[in-house]
Residue, then its C-alpha position, 0 to 999 in steps of 0.5 A: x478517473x478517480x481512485x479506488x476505495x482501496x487506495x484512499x483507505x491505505x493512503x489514508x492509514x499509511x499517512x496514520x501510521x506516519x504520524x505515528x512514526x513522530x511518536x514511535x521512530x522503528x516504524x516502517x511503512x508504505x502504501x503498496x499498488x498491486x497490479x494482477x493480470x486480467x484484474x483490478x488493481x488493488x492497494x494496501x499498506x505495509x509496515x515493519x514494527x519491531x522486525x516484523x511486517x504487517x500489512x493492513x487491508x481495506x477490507x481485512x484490516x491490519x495483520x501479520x504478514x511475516x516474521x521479519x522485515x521485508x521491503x522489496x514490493x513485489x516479494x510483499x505482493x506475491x506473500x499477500x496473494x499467493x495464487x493470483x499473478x501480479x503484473x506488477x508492485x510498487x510503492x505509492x506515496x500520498x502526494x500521487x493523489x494531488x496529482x489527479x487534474x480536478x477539469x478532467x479527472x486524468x493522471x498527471x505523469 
């Protein structure tokens, strides 16, 4: 099983973003997995910039979320959906996707 689209593309900009932070020492940010109920998970990246979160969306693109930081992961996920009930929501970090097994394509826990 390999990852969704979502998650390499926020994968992929949170390892941007922290490239930037060598440049730019205020930014905050993490790749947030949602779980919904009776749906596909989905991936983003959050980050805090000069007291405000954003969140950027594979499909959406990068925009405000809210107007100051937040940092707790299932308040993060219940703002970026607010009609779809989550299961679930955590940070992920990049090293997760090392962790898929290249003979059978599972998930080492």
């Amino acid at each position: 099983m390999l990852p969704d689209g979502c998650l390499v593309y926020a994968v992929h900009h949170k390892m941007a973003l922290d490239a930037n932070e060598k440049l730019e020492p205020y930014l905050w940010s993490r790749v947030l997995a949602i779980h919904f109920y009776n749906k596909v998970g989905h991936a983003v990246t959050v980050f805090v910039y000069k007291n405000f979160t954003f969140v950027y969306n594979p499909g959406l693109g990068s925009y405000p979320l809210y107007e100051r930081p937040i940092y707790d992961p299932l308040e993060l996920a219940e703002i970026i959906f607010p009609d779809t009930p989550i299961k679930k929501a955590y940070f992920l970090e990049p090293t997760f996707l090392l962790h898929y097994q290249t003979d059978s394509f599972s998930i080492i826990q």
